[in-house]
C-alpha positions in Angstrom: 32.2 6.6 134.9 33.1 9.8 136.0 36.9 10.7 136.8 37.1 13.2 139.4 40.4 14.8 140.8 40.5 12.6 143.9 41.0 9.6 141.4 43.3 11.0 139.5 45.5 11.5 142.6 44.9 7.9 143.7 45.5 6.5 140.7 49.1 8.6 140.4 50.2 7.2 143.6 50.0 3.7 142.6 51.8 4.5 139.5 54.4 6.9 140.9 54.1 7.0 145.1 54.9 10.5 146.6 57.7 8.6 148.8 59.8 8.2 146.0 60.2 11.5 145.0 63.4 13.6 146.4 62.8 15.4 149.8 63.3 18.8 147.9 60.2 18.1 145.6 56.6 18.7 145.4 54.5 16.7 142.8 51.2 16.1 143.3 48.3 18.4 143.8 49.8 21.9 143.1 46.0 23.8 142.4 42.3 22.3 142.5 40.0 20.7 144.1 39.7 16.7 144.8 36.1 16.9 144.0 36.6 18.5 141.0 35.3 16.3 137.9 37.7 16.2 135.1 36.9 14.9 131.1 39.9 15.9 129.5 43.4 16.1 130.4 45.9 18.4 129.3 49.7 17.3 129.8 53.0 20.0 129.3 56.4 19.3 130.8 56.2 22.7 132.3 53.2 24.6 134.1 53.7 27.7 131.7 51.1 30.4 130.8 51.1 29.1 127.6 50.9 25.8 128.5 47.5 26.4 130.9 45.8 28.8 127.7 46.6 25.7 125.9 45.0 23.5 128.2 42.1 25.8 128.7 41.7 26.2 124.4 41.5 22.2 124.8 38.8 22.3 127.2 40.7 20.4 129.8 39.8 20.5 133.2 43.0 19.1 134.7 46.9 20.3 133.4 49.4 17.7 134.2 52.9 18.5 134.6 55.9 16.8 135.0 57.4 19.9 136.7 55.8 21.2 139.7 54.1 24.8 139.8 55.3 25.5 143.4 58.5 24.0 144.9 58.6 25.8 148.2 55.6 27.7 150.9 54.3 30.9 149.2 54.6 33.8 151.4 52.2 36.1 148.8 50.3 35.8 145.7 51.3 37.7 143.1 48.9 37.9 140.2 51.1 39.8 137.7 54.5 37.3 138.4 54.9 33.9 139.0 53.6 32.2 139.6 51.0 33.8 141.2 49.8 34.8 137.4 49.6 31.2 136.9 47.6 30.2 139.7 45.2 33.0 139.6 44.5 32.3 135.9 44.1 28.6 137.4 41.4 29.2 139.9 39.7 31.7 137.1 39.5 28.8 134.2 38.9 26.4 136.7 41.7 24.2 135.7 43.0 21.7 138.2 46.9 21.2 138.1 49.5 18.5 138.8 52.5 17.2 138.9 54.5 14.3 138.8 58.6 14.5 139.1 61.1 12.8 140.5 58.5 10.4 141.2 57.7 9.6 138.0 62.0 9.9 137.3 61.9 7.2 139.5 59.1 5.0 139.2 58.8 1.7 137.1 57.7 2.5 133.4 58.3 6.5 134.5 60.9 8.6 132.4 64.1 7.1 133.4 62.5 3.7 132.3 61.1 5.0 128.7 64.3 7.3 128.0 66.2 3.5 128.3 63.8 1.7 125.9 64.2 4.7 123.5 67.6 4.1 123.3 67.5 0.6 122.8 68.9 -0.4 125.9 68.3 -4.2 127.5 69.1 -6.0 130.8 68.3 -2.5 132.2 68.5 -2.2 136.1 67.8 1.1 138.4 71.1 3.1 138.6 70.8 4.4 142.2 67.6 2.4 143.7 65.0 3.0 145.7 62.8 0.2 146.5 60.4 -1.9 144.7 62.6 -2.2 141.6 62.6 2.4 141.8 65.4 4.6 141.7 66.6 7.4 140.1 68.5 7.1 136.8 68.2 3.2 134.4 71.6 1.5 133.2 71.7 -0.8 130.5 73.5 -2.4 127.6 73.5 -2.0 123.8 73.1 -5.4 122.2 76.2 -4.4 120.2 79.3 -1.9 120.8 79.2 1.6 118.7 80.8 4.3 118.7 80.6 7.3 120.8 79.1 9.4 117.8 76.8 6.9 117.1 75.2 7.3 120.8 75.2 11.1 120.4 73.3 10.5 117.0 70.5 8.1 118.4 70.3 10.5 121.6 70.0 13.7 119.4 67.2 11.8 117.4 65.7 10.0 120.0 65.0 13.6 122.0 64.8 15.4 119.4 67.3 17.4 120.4 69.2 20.3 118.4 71.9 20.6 120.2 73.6 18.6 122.4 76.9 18.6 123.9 79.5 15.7 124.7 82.4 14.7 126.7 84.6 12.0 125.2 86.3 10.8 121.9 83.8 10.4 119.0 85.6 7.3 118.3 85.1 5.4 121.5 83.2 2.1 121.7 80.2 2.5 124.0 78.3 -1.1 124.7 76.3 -0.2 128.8 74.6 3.2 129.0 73.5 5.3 132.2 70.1 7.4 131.9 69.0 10.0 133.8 66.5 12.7 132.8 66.4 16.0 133.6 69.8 17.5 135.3 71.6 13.8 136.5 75.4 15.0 136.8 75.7 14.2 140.0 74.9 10.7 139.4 78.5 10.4 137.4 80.4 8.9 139.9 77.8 6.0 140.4 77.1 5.5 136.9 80.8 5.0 136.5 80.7 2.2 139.7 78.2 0.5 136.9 80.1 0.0 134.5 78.9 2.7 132.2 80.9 3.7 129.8 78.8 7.2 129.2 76.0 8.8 131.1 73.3 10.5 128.8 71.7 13.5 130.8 71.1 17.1 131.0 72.5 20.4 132.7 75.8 19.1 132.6 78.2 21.7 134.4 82.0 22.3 133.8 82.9 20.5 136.7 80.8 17.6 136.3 82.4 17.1 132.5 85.9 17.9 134.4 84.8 14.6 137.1 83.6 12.9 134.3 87.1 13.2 132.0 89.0 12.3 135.7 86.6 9.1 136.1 86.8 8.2 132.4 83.4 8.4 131.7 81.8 10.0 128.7 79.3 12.2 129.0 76.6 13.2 126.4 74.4 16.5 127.7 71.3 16.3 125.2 69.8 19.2 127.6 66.9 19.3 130.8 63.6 19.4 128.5 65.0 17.3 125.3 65.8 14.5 128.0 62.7 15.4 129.6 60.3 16.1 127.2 59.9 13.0 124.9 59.9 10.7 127.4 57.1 12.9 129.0 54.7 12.7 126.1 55.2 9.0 125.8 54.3 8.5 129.6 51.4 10.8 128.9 49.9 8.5 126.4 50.6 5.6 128.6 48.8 6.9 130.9 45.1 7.6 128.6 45.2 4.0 127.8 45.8 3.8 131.8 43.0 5.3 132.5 40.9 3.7 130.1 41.5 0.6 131.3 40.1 1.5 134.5 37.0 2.3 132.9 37.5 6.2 132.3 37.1 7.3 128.6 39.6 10.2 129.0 41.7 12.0 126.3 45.1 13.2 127.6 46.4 15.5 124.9 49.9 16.4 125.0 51.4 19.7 124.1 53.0 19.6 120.8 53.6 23.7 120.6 56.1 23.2 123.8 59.6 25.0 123.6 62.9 24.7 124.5 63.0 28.2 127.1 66.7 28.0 126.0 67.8 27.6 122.6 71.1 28.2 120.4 71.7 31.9 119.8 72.2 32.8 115.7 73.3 36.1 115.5 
């Protein structure tokens, strides 16, 4: 049965409906045409250079992002900046693109509901709710207190994170964890309302670990594309057997070559 673009896009919408992503977003079709028949997908958290020579290398028709390529109206196409290098290159390979983001942050079985499984969490509900059991961010419980530094160590491994950065005593006992991929500081406050005892996100800023210390919340920062980026992959490969089941023998391949843009400075 042949998969083309227009099913692709359907099939997204049931899984992660354009209405639940934040009004400043735009996932979905970013380049490509609905008619356009696609055998192999390519996934990347990011819509890099790199990531579409990947996809083109892998003979994919179709690179699927978790961040979009284009955020806001384009008043010019720049072929030599982006990402007017990136969509030029797109049209020329003939490689579709798309994106699903705070859509998939907020959908059921989307990031924020794999990032809570990978740390172990149960009784798991939606930290600031949508509809139809979706909503941005997951809370949930451990099935037995640990300690601050504990948490930090599952969410470095979990990630795979390097680096990551913490607010609170190493000591503390931490027994119902907030989630929220990507950059969820803003969701302190509320996580605090339930009963959290630490938020795990990314792009924390001094202010929001300053609210945090005032609310008595800790905080652990395991950075945007670590809390992104595993969670990403695993959707990815939910998604293949997805498709499959519909009938569509379709490899997704993930990109195992992509990097942190930001990275701990050695000198």
């Amino acid at each position: 049965m042949i998969l083309r673009l227009k099913d692709f896009l359907e099939l997204l919408e049931t899984v992660a409906p354009a209405r639940w992503a934040e009004p400043w977003d735009n996932p979905g079709l970013q380049i490509g045409s609905p008619a356009q028949e696609i055998k192999k997908i390519f996934s990347s958290l990011d819509p890099t250079l790199k990531a579409l020579t990947s996809a083109s290398k892998a003979h994919a028709q179709l690179l699927f992002t978790h961040h979009p390529l284009i955020f806001k109206p384009l008043s010019r196409v720049q072929t030599d900046a982006f990402p007017g290098n990136i969509i030029t290159e797109a049209v020329r390979e003939g490689i579709a693109i798309v994106a699903a983001h705070t859509n998939l942050d907020s959908a059921p079985e989307g990031i924020n509901d794999i990032l809570a499984r990978l740390l172990g969490l149960t009784d798991v509900e939606v930290l600031k709710p949508v509809e139809d059991g979706a909503g941005l961010g997951r809370v949930g419980n451990l099935s037995k207190p640990v300690s601050l530094s504990v948490v930090a160590t599952t969410v470095r491994k979990s990630l795979g994170a390097g680096d990551i950065r913490v607010v609170g005593e190493q000591d503390r006992l931490i027994r119902r964890i907030a989630v929220v991929g990507g950059s969820g500081g803003s969701l302190v406050s509320l996580a605090c309302e339930k009963d959290a005892e630490v938020l795990v996100t990314g792009d924390v800023g001094h202010h929001v670990a300053l609210e945090a210390e005032a609310l008595g919340i800790a905080l652990i920062d395991g950075g945007h594309f670590h809390s992104e980026k595993t969670a990403f992959r695993v959707f990815a490969r939910n998604l293949e057997s997805l498709l499959r089941s519909k009938g569509w023998e379709i490899e997704v391949e993930t990109d195992e070559e992509e990097v942190n843009p930001l990275r701990a400075w050695d000198d």
